[in-house]
GUVEXMI-816594 format. One record per residue: y, z, x of N, C-alpha, C in turn; residue number from 1. Coordinates in steps of 0.2 Angstrom, whole numbers, plus 2048, in hexadecimal, padded with zeros to 3 digits. Example, Ala and Ser with C-alpha at 12.3 -4.5 7.8 and 13.67 -1.06 7.14 Angstrom:
REM residues 2
<r><n_v>7E4</n_v><n_w>827</n_w><n_u>842</n_u><ca_v>7EA</ca_v><ca_w>827</ca_w><ca_u>83E</ca_u><c_v>7F0</c_v><c_w>827</c_w><c_u>842</c_u><n>1</n></r>
<r><n_v>7F5</n_v><n_w>823</n_w><n_u>840</n_u><ca_v>7FB</ca_v><ca_w>824</ca_w><ca_u>844</ca_u><c_v>800</c_v><c_w>827</c_w><c_u>840</c_u><n>2</n></r>
This chain:
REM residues 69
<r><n_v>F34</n_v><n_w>E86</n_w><n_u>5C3</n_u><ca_v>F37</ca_v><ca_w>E8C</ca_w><ca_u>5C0</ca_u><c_v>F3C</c_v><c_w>E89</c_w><c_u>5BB</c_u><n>1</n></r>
<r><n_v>F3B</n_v><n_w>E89</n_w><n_u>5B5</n_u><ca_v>F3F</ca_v><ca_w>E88</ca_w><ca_u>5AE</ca_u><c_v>F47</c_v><c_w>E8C</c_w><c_u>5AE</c_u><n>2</n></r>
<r><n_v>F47</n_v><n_w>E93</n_w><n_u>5B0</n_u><ca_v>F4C</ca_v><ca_w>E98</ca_w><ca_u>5B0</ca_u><c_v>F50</c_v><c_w>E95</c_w><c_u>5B6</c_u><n>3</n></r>
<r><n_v>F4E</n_v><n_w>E92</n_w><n_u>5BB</n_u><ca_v>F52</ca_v><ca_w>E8F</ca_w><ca_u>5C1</ca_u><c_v>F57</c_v><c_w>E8B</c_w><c_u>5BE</c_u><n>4</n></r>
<r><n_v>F55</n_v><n_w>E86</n_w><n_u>5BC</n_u><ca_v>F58</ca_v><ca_w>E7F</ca_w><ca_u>5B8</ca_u><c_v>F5E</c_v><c_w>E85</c_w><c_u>5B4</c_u><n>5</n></r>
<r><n_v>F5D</n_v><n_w>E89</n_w><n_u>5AF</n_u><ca_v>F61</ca_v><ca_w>E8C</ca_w><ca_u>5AB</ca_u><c_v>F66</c_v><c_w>E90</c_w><c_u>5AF</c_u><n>6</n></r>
<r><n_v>F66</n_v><n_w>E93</n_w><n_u>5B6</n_u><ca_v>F68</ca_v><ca_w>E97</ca_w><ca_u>5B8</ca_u><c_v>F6E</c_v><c_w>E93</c_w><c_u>5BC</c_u><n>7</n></r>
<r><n_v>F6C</n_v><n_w>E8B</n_w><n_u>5BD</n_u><ca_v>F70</ca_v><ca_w>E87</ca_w><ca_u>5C1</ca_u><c_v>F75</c_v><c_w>E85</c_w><c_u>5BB</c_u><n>8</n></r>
<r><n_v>F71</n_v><n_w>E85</n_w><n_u>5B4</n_u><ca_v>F78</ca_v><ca_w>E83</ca_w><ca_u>5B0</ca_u><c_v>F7D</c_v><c_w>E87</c_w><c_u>5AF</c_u><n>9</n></r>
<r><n_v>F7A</n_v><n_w>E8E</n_w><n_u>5AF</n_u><ca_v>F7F</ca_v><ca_w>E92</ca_w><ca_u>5AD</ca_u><c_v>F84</c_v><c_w>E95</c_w><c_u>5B2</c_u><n>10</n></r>
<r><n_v>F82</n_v><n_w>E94</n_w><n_u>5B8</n_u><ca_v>F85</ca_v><ca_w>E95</ca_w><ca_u>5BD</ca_u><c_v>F8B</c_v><c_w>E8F</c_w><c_u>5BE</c_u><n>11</n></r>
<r><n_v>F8A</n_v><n_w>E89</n_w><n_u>5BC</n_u><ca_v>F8D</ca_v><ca_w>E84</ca_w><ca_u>5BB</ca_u><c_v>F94</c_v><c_w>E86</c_w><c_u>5B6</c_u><n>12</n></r>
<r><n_v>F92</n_v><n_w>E86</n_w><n_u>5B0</n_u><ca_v>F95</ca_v><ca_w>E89</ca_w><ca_u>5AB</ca_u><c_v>F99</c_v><c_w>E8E</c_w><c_u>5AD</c_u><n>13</n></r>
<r><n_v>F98</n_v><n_w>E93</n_w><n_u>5B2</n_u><ca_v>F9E</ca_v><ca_w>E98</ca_w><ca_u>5B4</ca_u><c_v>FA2</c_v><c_w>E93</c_w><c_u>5BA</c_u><n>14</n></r>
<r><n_v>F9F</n_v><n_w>E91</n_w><n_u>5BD</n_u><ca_v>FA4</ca_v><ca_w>E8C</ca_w><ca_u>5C3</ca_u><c_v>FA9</c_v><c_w>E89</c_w><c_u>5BE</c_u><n>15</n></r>
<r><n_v>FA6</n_v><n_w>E86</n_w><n_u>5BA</n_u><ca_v>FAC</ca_v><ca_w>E80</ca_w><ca_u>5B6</ca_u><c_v>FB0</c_v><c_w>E84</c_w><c_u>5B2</c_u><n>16</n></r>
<r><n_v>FAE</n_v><n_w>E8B</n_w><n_u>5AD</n_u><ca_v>FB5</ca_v><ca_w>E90</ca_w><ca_u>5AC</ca_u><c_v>FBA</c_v><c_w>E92</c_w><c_u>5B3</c_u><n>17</n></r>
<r><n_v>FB8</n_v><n_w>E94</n_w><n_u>5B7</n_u><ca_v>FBB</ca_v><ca_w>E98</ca_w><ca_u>5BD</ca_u><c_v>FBF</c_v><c_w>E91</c_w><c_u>5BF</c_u><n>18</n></r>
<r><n_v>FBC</n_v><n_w>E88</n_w><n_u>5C1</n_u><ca_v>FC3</ca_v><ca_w>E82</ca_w><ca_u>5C0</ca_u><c_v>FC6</c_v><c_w>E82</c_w><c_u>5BC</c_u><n>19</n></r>
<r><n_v>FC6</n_v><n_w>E84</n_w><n_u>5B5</n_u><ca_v>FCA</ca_v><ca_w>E84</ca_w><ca_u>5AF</ca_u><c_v>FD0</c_v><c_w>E8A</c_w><c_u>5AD</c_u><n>20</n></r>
<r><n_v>FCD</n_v><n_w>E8D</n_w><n_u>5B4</n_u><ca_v>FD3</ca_v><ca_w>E94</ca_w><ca_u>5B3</ca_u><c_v>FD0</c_v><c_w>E99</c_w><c_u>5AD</c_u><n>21</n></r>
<r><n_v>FCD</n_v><n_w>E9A</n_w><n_u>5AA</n_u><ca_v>FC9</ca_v><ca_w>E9B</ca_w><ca_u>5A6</ca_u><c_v>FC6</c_v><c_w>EA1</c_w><c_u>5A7</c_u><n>22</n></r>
<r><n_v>FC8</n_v><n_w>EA7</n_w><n_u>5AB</n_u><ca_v>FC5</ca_v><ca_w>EAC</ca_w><ca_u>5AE</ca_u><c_v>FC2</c_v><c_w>EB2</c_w><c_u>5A8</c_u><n>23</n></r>
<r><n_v>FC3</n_v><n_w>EB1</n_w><n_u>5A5</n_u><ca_v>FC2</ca_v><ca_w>EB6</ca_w><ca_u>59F</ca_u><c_v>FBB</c_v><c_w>EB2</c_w><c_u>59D</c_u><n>24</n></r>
<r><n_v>FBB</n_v><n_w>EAC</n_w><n_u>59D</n_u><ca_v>FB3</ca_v><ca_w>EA8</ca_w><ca_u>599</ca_u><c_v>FAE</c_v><c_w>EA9</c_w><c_u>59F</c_u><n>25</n></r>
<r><n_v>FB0</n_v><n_w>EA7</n_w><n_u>5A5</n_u><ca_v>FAE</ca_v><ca_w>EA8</ca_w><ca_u>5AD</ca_u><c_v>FAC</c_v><c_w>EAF</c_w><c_u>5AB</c_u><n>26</n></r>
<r><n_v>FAF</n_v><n_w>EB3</n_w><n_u>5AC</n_u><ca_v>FAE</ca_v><ca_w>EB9</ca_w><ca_u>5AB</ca_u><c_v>FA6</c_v><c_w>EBC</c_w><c_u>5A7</c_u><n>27</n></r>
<r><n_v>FA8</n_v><n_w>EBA</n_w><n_u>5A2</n_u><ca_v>FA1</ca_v><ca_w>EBD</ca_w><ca_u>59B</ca_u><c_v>F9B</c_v><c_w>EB6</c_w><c_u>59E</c_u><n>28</n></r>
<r><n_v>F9C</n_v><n_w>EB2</n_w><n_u>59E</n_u><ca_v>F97</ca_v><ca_w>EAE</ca_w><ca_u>5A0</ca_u><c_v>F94</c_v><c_w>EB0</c_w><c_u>5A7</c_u><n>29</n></r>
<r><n_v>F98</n_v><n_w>EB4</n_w><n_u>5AA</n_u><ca_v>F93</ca_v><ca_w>EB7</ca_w><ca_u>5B2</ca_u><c_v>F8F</c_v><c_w>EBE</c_w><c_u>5AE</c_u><n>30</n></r>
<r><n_v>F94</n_v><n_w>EC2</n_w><n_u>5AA</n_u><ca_v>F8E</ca_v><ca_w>EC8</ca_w><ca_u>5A7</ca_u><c_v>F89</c_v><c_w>EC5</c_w><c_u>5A6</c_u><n>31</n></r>
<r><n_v>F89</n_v><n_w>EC1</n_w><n_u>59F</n_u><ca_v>F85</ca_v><ca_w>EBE</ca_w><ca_u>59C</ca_u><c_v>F7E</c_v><c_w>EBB</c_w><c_u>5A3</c_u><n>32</n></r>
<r><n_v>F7F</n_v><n_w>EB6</n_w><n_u>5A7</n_u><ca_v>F7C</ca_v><ca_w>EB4</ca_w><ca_u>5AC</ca_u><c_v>F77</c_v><c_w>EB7</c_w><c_u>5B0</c_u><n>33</n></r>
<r><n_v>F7B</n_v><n_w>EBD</n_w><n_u>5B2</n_u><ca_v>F7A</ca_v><ca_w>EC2</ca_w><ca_u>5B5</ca_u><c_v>F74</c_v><c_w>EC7</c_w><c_u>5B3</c_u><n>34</n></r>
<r><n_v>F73</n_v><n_w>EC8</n_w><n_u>5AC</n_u><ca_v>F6F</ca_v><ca_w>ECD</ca_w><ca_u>5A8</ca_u><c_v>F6A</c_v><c_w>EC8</c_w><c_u>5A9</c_u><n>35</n></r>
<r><n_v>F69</n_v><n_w>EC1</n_w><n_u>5A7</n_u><ca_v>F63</ca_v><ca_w>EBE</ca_w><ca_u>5A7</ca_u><c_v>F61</c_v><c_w>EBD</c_w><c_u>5B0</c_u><n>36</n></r>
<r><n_v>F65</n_v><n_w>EC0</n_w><n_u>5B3</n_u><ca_v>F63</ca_v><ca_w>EC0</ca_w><ca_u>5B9</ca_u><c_v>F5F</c_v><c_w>EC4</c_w><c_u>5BD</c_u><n>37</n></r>
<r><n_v>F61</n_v><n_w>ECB</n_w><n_u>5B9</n_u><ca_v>F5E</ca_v><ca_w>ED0</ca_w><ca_u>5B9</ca_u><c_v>F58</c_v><c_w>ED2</c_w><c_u>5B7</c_u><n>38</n></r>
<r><n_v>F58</n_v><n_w>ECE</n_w><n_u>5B3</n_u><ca_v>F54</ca_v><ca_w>ECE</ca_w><ca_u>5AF</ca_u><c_v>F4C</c_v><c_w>ECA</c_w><c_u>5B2</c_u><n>39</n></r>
<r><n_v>F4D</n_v><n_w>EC4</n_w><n_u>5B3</n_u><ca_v>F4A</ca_v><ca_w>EC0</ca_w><ca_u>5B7</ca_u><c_v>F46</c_v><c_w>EC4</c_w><c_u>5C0</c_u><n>40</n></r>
<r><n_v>F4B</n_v><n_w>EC7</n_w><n_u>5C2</n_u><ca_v>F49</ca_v><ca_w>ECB</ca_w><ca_u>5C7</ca_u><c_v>F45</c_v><c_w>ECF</c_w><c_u>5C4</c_u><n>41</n></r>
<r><n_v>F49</n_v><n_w>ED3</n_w><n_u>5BF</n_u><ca_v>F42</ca_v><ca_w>EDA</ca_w><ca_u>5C0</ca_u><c_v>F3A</c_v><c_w>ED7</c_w><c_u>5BD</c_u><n>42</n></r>
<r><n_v>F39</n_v><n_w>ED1</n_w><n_u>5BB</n_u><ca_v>F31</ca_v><ca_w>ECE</ca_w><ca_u>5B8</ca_u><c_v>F2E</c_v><c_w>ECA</c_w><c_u>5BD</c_u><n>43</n></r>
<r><n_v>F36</n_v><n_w>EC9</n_w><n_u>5C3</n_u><ca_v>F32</ca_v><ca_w>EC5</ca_w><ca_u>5C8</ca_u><c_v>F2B</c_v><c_w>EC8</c_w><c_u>5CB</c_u><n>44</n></r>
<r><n_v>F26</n_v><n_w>EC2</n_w><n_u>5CF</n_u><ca_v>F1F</ca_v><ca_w>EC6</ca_w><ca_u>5D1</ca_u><c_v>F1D</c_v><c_w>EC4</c_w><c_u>5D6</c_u><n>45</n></r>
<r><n_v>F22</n_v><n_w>EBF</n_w><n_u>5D8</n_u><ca_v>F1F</ca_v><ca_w>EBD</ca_w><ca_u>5E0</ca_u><c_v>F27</c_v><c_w>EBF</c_w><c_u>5E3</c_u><n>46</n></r>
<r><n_v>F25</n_v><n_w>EBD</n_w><n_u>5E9</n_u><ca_v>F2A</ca_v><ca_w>EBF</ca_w><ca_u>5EF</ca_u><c_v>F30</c_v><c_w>EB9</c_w><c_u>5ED</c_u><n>47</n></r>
<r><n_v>F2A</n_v><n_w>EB1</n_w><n_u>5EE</n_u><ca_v>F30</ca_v><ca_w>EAB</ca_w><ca_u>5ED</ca_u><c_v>F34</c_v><c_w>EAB</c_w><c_u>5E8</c_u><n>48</n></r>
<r><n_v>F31</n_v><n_w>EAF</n_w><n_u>5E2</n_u><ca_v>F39</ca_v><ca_w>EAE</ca_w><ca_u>5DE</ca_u><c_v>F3B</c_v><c_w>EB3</c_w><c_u>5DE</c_u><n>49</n></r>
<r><n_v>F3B</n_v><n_w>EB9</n_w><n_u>5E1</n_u><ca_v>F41</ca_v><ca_w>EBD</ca_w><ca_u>5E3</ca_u><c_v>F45</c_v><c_w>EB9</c_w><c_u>5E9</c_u><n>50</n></r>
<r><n_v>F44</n_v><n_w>EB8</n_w><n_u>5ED</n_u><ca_v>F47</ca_v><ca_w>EB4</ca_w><ca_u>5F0</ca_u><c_v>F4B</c_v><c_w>EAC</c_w><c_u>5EE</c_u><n>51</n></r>
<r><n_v>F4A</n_v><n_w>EAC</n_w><n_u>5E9</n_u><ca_v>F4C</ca_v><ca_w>EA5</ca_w><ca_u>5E7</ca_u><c_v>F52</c_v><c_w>EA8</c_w><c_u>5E1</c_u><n>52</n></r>
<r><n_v>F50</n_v><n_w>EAE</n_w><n_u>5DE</n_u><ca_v>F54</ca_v><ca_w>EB1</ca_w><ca_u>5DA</ca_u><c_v>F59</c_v><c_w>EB5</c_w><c_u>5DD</c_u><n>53</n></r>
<r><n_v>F5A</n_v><n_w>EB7</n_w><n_u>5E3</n_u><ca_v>F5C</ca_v><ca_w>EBA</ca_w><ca_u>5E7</ca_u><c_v>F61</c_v><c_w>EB7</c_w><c_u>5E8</c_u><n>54</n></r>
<r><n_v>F5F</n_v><n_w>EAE</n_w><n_u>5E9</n_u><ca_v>F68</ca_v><ca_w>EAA</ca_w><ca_u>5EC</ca_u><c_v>F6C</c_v><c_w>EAA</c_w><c_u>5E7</c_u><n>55</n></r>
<r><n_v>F6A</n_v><n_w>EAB</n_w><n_u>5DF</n_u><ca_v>F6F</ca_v><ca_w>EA9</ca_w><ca_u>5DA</ca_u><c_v>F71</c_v><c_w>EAE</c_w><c_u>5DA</c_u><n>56</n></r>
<r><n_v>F6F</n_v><n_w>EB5</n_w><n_u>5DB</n_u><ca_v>F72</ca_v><ca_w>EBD</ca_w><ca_u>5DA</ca_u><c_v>F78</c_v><c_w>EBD</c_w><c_u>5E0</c_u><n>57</n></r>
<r><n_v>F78</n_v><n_w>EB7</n_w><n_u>5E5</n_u><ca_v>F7D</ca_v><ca_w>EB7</ca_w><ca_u>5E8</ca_u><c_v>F83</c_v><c_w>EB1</c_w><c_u>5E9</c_u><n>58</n></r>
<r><n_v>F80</n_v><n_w>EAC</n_w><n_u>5E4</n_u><ca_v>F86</ca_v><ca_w>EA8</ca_w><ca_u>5E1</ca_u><c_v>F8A</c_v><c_w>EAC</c_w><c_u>5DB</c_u><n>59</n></r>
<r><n_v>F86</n_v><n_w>EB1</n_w><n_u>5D8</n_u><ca_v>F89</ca_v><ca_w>EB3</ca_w><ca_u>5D2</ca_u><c_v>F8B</c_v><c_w>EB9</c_w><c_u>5D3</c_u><n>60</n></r>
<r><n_v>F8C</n_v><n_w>EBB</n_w><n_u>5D9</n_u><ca_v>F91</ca_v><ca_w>EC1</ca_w><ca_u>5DD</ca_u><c_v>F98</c_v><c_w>EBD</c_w><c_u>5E1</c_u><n>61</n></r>
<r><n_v>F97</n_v><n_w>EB9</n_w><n_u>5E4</n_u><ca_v>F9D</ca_v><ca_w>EB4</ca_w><ca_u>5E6</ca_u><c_v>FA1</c_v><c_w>EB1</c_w><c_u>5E0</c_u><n>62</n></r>
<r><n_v>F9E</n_v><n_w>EAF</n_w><n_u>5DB</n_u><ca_v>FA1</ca_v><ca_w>EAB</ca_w><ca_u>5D7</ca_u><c_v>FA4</c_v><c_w>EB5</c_w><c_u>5D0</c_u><n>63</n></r>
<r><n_v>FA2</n_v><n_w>EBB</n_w><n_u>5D2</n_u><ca_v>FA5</ca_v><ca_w>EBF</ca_w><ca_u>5D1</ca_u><c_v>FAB</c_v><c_w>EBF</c_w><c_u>5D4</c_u><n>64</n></r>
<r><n_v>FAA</n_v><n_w>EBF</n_w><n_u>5DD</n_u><ca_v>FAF</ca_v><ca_w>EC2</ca_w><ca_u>5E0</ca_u><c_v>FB6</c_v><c_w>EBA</c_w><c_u>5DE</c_u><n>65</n></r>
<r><n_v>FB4</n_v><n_w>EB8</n_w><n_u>5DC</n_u><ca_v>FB8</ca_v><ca_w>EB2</ca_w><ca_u>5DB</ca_u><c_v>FBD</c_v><c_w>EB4</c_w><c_u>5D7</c_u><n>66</n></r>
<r><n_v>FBA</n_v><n_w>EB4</n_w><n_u>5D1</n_u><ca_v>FBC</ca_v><ca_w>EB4</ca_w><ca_u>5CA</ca_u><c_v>FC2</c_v><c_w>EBC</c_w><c_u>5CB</c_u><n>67</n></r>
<r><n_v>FC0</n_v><n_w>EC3</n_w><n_u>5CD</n_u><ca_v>FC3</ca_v><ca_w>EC7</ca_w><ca_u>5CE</ca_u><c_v>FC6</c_v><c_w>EC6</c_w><c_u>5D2</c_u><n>68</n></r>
<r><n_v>FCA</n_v><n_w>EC1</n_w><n_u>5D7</n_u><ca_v>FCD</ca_v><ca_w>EC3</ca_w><ca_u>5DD</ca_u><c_v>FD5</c_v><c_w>EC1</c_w><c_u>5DB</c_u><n>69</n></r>
């Protein structure tokens, strides 16, 4: 899964704003993220990558509660 690979970088890419204090780029890079997240789920077909998609939608809700707290 190709979308996997791209999902760890960009999730990547929010971690390393949120170390740089960066919260505003953290920020729009989780929207951003987040739509192709959405997006990936709603075309999902089988169970395993709902379930697979399912852990990023909950790193990328920690790494929300992060960034706002």
């Amino acid at each position: 899964m190709e979308n996997k690979d791209i999902l760890i970088f960009e999730i990547q890419k929010i971690i390393d704003f949120i170390a740089a204090n960066q919260k505003q780029q953290a920020n729009q890079k989780l929207v951003e993220v987040s739509q192709v997240l959405d997006d990936l789920l709603d075309t999902a077909e089988m169970d395993e990558e709902l379930v697979e998609l399912h852990k990023y939608q909950l790193v990328l809700n920690h790494l929300n509660n992060k960034i706002n707290s």
